[in-house]
DRENVEXLUM-835354 format. One line per field, with one value per residue: residue number from 0; residue in three letters; x, y negated, z of N, C-alpha, C in turn. Coordinates in nm, 2 decimals. Layout:
% residues N
i: c(NUM/...)
aa: c(Ala/...)
nx: c(X/...)
ny: c(Y/...)
nz: c(Z/...)
cax: c(X/...)
cay: c(Y/...)
caz: c(Z/...)
cx: c(X/...)
cy: c(Y/...)
cz: c(Z/...)
END
This chain:
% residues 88
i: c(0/1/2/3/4/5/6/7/8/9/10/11/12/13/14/15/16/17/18/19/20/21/22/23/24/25/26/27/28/29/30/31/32/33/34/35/36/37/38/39/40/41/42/43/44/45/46/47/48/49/50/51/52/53/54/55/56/57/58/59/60/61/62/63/64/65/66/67/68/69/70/71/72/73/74/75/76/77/78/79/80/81/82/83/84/85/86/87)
aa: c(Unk/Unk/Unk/Unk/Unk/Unk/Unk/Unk/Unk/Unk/Unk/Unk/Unk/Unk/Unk/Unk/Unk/Unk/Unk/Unk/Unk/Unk/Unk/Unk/Unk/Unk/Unk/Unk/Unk/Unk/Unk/Unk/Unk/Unk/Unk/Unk/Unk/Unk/Unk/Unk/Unk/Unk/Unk/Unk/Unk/Unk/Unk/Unk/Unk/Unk/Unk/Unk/Unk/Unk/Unk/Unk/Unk/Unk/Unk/Unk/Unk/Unk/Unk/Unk/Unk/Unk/Unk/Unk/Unk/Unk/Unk/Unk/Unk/Unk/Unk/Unk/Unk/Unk/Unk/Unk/Unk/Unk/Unk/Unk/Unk/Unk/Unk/Unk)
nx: c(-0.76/-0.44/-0.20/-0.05/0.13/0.32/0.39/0.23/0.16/0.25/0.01/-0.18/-0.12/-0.19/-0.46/-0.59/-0.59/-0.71/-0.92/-1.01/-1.02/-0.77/-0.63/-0.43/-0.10/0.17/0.41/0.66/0.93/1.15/1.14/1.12/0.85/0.54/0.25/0.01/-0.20/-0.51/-0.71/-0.97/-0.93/-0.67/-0.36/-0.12/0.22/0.44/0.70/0.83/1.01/1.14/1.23/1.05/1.00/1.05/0.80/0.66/0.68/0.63/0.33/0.24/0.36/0.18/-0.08/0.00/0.01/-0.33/-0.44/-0.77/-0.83/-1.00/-1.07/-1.17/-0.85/-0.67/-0.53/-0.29/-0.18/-0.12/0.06/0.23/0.26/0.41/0.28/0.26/0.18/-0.09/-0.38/-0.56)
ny: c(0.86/0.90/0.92/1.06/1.20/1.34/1.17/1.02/0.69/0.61/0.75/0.58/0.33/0.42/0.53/0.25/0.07/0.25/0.21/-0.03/-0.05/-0.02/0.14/0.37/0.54/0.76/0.76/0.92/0.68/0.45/0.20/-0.05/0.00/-0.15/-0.42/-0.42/-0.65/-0.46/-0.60/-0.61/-0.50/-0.36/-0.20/-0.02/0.09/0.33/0.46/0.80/0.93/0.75/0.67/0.75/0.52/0.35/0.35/0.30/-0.01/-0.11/-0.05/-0.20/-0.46/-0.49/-0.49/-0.73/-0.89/-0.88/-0.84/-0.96/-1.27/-1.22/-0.97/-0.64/-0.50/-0.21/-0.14/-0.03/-0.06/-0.34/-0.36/-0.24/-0.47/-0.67/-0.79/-0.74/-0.91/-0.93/-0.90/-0.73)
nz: c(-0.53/-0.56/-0.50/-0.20/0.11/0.39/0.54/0.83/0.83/0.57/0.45/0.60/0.48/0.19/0.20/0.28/0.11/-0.13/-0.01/-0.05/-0.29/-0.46/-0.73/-0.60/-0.77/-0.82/-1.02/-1.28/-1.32/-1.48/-1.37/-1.09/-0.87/-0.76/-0.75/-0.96/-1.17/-1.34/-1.62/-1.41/-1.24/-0.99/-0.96/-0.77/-0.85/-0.80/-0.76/-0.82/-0.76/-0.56/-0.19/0.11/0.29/0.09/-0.07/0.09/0.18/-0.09/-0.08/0.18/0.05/-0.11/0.04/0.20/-0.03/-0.15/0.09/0.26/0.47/0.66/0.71/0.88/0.99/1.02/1.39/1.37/1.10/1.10/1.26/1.13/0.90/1.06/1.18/1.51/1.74/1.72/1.89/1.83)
cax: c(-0.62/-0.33/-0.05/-0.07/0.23/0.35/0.44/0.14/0.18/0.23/-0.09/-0.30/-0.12/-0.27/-0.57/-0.65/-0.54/-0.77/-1.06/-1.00/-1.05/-0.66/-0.54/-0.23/-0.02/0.30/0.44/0.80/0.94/1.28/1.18/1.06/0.69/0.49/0.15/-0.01/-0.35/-0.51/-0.82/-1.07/-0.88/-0.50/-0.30/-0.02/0.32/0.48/0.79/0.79/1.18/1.20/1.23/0.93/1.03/1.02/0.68/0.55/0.72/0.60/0.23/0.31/0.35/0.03/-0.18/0.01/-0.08/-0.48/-0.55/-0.87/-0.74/-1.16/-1.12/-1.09/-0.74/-0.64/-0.40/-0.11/-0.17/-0.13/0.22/0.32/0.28/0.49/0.20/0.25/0.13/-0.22/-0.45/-0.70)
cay: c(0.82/0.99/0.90/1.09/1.22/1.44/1.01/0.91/0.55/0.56/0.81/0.49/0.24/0.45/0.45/0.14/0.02/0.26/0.17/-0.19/-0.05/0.00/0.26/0.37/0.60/0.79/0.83/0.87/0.57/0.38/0.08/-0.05/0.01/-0.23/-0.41/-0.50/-0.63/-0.45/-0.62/-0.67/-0.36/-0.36/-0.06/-0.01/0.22/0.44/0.55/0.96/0.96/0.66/0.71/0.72/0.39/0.21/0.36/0.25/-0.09/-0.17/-0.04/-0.33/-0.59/-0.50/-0.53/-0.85/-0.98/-0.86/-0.91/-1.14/-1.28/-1.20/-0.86/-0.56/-0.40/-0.12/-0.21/0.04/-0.14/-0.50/-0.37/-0.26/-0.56/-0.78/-0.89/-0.70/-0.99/-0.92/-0.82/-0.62)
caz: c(-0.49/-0.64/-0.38/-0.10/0.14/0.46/0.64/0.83/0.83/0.42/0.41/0.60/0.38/0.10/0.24/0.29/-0.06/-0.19/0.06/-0.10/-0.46/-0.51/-0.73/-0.59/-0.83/-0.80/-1.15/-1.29/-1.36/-1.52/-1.33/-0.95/-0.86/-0.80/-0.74/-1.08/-1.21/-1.51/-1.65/-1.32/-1.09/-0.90/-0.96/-0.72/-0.90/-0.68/-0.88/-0.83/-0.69/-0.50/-0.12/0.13/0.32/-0.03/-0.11/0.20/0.13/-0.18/0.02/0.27/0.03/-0.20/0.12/0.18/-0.12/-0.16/0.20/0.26/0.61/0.76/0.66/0.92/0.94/1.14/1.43/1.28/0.98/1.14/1.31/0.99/0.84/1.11/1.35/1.65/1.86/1.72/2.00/1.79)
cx: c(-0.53/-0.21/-0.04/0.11/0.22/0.38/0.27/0.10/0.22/0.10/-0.24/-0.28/-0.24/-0.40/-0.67/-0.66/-0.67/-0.89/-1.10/-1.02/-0.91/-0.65/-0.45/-0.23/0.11/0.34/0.61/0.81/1.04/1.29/1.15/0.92/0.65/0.34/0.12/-0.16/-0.40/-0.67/-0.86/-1.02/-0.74/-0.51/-0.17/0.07/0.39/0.57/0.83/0.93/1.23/1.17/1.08/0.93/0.99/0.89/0.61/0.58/0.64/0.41/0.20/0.28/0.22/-0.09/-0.14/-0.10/-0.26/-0.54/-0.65/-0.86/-0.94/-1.15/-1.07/-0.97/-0.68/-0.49/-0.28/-0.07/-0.11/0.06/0.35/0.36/0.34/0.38/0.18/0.19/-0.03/-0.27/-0.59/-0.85)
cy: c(0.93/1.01/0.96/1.20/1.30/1.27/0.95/0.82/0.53/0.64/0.66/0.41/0.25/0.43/0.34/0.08/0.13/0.25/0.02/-0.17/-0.04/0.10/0.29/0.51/0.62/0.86/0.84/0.75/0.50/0.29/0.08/-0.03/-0.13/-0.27/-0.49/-0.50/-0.61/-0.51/-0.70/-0.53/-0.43/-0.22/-0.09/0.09/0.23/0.50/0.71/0.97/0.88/0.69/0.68/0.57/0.27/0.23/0.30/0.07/-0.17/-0.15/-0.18/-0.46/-0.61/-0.54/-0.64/-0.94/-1.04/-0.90/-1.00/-1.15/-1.24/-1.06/-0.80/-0.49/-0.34/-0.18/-0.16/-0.02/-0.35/-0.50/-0.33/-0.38/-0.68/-0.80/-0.81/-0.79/-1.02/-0.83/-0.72/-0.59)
cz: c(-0.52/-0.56/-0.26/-0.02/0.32/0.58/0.66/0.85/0.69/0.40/0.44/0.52/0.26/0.06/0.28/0.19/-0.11/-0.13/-0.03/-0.28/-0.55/-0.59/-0.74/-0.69/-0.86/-0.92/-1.16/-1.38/-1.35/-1.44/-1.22/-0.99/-0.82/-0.75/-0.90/-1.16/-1.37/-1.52/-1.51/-1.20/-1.08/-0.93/-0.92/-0.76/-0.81/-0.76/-0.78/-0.69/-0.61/-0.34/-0.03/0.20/0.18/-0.06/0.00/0.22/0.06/-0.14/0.07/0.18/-0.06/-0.11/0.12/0.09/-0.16/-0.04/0.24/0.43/0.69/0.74/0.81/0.93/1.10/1.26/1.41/1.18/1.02/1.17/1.26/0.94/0.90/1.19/1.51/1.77/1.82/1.86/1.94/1.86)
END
């Protein structure tokens, strides 16, 4: 994992994404980041300059998307992603 930061609620994002086989990567970059599939992996961009809310954002919506709804997820992670009325 290449993405790592000083916010620990983007550090678990991170980590979870790369528990799941993500690799997140924080490069510079003209455009938005992103989740995007190469080949048979996901690689989440993390543009270098953009703020930590968006990093943790664009985090957010990559678990969205990959989530398999039977999976484990931590309950900081759940109330990130809008389910606060999970009982964990």
């Amino acid at each position: 994992m290449s993405a790592a930061g000083p916010d620990p609620d983007f550090d678990l994002l991170a980590r979870t994404l790369d528990n799941w086989g993500v690799e997140v990567r924080t490069e510079q970059s003209d455009g938005a980041g992103g989740l995007v599939r190469i080949k048979d992996r996901h690689v989440l961009f993390l543009p270098i300059d953009c703020p930590m809310e968006q990093k943790k954002r664009y985090c957010i919506e990559a678990i969205r998307k990959i989530m398999d709804p039977g999976a484990h997820i931590a309950p900081r992670i759940r109330m990130l992603l809008g389910e606060e009325e999970w009982d964990g």
